[in-house]
C-alpha positions in Angstrom: -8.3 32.3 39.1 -7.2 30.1 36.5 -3.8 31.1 34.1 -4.1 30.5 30.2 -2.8 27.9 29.5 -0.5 29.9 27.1 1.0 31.5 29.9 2.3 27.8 31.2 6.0 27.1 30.7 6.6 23.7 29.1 9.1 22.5 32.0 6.4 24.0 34.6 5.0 21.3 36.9 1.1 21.1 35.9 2.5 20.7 32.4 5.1 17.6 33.6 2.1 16.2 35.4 -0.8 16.5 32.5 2.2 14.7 30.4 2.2 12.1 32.7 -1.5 11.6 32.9 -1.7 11.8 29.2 1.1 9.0 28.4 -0.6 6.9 31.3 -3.6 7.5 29.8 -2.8 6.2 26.3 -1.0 3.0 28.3 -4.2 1.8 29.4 -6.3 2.7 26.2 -3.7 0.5 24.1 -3.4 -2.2 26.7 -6.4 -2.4 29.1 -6.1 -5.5 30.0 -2.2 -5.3 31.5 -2.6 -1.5 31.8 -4.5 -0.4 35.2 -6.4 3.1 34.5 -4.9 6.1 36.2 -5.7 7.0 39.3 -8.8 9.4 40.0 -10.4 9.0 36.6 -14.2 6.8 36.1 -13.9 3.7 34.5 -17.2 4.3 32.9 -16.4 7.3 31.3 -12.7 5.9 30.5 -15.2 2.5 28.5 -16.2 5.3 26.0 -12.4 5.9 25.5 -11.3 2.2 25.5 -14.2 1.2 22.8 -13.6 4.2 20.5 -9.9 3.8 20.2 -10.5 -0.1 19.6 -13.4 0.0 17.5 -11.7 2.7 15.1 -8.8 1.5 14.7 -10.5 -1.8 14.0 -12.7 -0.6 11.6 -9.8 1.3 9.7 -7.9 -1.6 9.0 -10.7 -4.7 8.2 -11.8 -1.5 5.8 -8.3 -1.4 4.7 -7.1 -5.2 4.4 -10.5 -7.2 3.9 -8.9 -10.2 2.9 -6.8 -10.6 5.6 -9.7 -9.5 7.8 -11.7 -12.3 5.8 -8.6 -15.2 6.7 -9.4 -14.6 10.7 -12.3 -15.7 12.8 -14.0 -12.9 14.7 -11.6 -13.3 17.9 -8.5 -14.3 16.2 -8.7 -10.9 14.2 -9.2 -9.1 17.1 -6.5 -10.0 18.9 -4.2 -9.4 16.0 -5.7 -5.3 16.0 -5.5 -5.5 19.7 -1.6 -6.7 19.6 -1.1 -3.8 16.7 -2.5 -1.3 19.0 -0.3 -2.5 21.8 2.7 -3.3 20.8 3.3 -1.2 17.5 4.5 2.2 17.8 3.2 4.7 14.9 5.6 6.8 13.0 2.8 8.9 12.0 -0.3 10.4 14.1 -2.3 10.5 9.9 -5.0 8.3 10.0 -4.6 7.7 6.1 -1.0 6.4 7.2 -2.6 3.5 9.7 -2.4 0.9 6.9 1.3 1.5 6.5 1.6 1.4 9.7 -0.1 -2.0 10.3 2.3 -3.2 7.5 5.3 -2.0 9.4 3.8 -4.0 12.3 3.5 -7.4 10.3 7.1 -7.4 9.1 8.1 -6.3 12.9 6.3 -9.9 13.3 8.1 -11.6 10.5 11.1 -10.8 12.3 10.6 -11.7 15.6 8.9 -15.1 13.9 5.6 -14.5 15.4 4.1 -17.5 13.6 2.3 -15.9 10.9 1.9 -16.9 7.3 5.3 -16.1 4.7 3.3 -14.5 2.6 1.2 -12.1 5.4 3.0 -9.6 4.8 3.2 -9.5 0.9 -0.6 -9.7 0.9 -1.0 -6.5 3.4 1.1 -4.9 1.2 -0.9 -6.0 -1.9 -4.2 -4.9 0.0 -2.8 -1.4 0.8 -1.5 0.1 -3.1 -4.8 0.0 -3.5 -5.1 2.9 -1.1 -2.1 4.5 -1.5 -2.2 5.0 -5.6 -6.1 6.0 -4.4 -4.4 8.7 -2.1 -1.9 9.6 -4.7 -2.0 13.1 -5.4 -0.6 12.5 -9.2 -2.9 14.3 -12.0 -2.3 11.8 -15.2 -2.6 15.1 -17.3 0.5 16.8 -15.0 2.5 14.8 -17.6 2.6 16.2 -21.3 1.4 13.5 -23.6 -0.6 13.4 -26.9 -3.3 10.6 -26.1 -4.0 9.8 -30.1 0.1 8.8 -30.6 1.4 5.9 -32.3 2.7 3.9 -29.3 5.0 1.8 -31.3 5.8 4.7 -33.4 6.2 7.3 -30.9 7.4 7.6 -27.2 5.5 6.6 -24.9 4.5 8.1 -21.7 3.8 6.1 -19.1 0.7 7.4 -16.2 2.4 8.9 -12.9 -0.6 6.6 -11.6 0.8 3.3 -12.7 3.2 0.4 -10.6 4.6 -2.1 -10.5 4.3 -4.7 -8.0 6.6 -7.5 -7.5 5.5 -10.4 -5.1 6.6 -14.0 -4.6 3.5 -15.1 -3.7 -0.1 -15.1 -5.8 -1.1 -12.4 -3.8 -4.0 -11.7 -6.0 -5.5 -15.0 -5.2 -5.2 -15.3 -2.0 -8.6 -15.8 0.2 -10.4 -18.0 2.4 -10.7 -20.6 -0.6 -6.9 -21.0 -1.2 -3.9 -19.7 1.3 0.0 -20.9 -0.5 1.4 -23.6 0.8 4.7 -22.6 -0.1 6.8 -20.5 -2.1 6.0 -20.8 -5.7 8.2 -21.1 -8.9 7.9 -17.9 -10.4 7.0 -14.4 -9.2 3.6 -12.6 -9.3 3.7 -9.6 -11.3 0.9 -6.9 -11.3 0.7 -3.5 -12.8 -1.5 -1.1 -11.1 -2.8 1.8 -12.2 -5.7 4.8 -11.3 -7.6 5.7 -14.2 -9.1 9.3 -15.2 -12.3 8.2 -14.0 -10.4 8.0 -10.4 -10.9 3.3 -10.2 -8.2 1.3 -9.5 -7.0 -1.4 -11.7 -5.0 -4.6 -11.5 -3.8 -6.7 -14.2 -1.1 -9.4 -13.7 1.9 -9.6 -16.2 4.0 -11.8 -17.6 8.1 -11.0 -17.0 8.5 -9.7 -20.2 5.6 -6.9 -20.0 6.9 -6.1 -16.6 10.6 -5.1 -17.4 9.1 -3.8 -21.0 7.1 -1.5 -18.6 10.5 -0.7 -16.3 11.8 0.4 -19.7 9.2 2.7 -20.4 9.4 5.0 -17.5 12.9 5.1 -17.4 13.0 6.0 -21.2 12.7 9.5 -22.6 14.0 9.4 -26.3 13.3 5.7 -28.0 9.9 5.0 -29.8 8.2 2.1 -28.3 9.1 -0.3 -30.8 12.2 0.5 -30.5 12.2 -0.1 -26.8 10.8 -3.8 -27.6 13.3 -4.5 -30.1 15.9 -3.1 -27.9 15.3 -5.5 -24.4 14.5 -8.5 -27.1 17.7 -8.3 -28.4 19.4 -8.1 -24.9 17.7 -11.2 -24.0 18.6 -12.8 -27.3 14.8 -13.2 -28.5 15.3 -12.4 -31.6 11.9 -13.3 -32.8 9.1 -11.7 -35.4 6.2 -13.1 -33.4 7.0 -12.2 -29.8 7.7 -8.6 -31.7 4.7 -8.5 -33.0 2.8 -10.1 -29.8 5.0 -6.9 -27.7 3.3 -4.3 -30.0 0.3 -5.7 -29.4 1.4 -5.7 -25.4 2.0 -1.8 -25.6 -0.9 -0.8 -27.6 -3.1 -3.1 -24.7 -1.3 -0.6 -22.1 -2.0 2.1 -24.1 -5.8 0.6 -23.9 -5.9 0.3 -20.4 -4.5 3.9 -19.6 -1.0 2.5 -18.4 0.6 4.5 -21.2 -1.2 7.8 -21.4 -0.1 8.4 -25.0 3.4 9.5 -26.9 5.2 12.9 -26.2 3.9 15.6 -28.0 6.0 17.1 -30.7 8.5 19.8 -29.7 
């Protein structure tokens, strides 16, 4: 008569032994070709298992990252999925955490020097906000704001949907058509942001609008005018026409949904 399973000790031995059949098990499925199959089990049956694993995880991440998918030839890419499947050890057993997880693996590979591309790593992490501000559980409306404000006028409140990414290399632009040859001059700035109607948007920056922007969330009591005319003086630009060109710059963030609106009266 079999025992419920509920009934089985942890330290008892059919539990030490389905342990070690299930860590075996895994072996193999991550690393068939070095890893034999366990004794007693059908390989056919075990192919289902080895092609499911594979193809899922592959699936996940070329749906994930399709330009880097779209910079490797058909067997190339797989054996990059194959070595993440391997040799990477998940934090997380979430499948909406595998592109983090593939990230963790790239710079694991930056480290050791594995060969790849400087900026591989930048452009996985470029591929996956996309997902993550998608997953973001953040409700622009959790944040009290008066949409019809004066952005110069008033203070502005910035969408708990919006980032900033910081990258040294065009990440943007990166494809089959052009891959950096080296580090360029100046950084690549993009603002992110998810919009009420739930679409992610990119728009590259220039310095200025970026720290602006770092400004703005951090800033709870100055209009946005005064904001500009605040870091302008800092950095000794004391100048009417980039003033004016910086309203225009917050009421185009104001456009695009960045900035929600101002604080509503008290």
């Amino acid at each position: 008569m079999l025992r419920p399973v509920s009934t089985l000790s942890p330290n008892a031995p059919e539990a030490a032994s389905t342990a070690a059949l299930q860590v075996a098990f895994a072996a193999h499925l991550r690393d068939p070709d070095h890893v034999g199959m366990p004794e007693g089990l059908d390989d056919r049956r075990v192919a289902v298992y080895r092609e499911l694993v594979f193809n899922t995880i592959e699936d996940l991440l070329a749906s994930n990252f399709p330009v880097m998918r779209s910079l490797h030839d058909t067997t190339a890419w797989l054996a990059l999925v194959r070595a993440f499947l391997r040799d990477h050890r998940s934090h997380t057993p979430l499948f909406t955490e595998v592109a983090r997880e593939f990230i963790r693996f790239l710079e694991s590979r930056a480290v050791a020097a594995s060969g790849d591309p400087e900026w591989f790593v930048e452009l996985a992490h470029y591929e996956w906000s996309e997902l993550a501000l998608m997953l973001d559980t953040a409700q622009v409306d959790e944040v009290a704001h008066d949409p019809e404000g004066d952005v110069v006028e008033g203070v502005p409140v910035v969408s708990p949907l919006a980032r900033l990414l910081a990258y040294r290399f065009p990440v943007h632009a990166i494809g089959p058509a052009f891959r950096p040859a080296g580090v360029p001059d100046a950084p690549t700035l993009i603002l992110l942001s998810r919009g009420r109607d739930d679409e992610v948007r990119f728009l590259e920056v220039e310095p200025l609008t970026a720290m602006l922007f770092e400004r703005l969330v951090a800033n709870t009591e100055l209009a946005g005018g005064a904001c500009l005319d605040r870091l302008l003086d800092e950095l000794g630009r004391d100048d009417e026409a980039l003033r004016a060109a910086g309203r225009d710059m917050l009421r185009g963030l104001a456009a695009r949904g960045i900035v929600t609106g101002t604080r509503p009266a008290t």
